[in-house]
C-alpha positions as CSV (number, residue, x, y, z in Angstrom):
1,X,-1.3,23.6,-7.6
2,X,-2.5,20.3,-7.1
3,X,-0.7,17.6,-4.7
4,X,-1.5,14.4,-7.5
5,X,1.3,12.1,-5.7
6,X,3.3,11.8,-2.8
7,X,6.2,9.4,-1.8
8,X,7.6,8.4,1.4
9,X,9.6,4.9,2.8
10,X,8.4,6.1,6.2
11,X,4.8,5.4,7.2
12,X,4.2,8.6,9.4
13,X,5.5,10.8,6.3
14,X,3.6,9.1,3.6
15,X,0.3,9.2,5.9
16,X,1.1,13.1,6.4
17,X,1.7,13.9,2.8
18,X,-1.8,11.6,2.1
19,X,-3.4,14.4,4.5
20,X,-2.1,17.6,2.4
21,X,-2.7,15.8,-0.9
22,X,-5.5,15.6,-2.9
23,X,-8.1,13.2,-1.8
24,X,-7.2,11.1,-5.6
25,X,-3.5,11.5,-5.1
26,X,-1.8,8.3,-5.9
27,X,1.0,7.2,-3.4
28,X,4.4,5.3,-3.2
29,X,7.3,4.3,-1.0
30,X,9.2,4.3,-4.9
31,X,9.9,8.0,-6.0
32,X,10.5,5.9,-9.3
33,X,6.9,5.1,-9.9
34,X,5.8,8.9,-9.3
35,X,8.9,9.9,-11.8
36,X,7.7,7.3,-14.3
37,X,3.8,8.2,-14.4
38,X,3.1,11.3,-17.4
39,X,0.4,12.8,-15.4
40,X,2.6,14.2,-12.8
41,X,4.3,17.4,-14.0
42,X,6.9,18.7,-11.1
43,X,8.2,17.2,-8.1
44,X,9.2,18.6,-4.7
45,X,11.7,16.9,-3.3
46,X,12.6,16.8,0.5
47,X,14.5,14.1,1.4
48,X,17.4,13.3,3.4
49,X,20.6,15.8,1.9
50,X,22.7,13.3,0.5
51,X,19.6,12.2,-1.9
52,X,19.5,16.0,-3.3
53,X,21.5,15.4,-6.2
54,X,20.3,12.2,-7.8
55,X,17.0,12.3,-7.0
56,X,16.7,15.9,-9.0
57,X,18.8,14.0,-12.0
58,X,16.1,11.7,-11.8
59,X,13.7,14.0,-12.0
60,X,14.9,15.9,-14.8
61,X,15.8,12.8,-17.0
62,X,12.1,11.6,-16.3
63,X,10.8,15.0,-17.9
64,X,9.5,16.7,-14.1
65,X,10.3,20.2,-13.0
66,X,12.2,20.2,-9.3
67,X,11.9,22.2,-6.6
68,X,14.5,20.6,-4.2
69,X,14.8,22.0,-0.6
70,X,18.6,23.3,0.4
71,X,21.3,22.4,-0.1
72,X,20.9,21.2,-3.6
73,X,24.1,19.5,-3.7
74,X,26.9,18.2,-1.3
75,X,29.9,19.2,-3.8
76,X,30.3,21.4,-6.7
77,X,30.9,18.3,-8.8
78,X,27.3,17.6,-8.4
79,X,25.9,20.9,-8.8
80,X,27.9,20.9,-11.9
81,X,26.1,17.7,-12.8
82,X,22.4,18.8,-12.2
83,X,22.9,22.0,-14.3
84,X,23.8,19.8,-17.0
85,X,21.1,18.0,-16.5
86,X,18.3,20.7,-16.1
87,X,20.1,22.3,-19.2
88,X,19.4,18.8,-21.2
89,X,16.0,18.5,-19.7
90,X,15.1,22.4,-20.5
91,X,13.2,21.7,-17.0
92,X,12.5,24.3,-14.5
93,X,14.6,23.5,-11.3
94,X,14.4,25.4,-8.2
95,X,16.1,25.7,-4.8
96,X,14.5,27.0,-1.8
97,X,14.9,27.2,1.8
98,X,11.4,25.9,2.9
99,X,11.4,27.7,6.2
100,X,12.1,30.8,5.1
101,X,8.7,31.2,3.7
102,X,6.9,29.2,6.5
103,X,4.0,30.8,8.2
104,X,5.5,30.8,11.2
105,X,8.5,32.2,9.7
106,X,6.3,35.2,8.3
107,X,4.3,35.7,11.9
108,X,7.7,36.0,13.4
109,X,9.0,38.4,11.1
110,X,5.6,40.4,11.4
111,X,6.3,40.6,15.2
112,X,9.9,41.8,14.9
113,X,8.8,44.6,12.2
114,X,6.5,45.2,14.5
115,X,8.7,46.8,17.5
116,X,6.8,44.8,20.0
117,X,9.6,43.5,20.9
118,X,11.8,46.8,21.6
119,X,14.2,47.8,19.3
């Protein structure tokens, strides 16, 4: 996987994101710019909850597959309304709990399996 864009209205963020990134990758503070350009294929999106939902119809409309950190949704109306959409789109769209699979998640759980720490 390649990191060809990344997005971010806050400074710190977008200068982060330039770090993980490929040295080429293009940036914006307008997720619509990266949506509209046919080079990018799939989008991550991690963003403040209550931008979950329309930022991933966005997405989807614009052709992109989505992996969208949790929750997806802040109602059942709008999870209702991205399955349509991914369904329209025929777009991959994943949910995940970014954490879970964090190294420092996985060192932790290698500790606990472990017994290091007693039972």
């Amino acid at each position: 996987m390649r990191i060809a864009a990344v997005c971010d209205i806050w400074d710190v963020h977008l200068d982060l994101g330039k770090q993980m990134a490929d040295p080429k990758a293009i940036t914006s503070k307008k997720y619509q710019e990266i949506l509209d350009r046919k080079d990018i294929d799939a989008v991550a999106i991690a963003t403040p909850d209550h931008w979950h939902a329309r930022m991933v119809q966005d997405a989807l409309a614009a052709g992109k597959h989505v992996y969208i950190e949790k929750p997806m949704t802040w109602s059942i109306s709008e999870g209702k309304d991205i399955i349509a959409a991914q369904k329209k789109s025929g777009k991959l769209v994943m949910v995940g709990s970014q954490n879970k699979t964090a190294a420092v998640t996985v060192k932790a759980r290698e500790i606990v399996k472990s017994g290091v720490l007693g039972k």
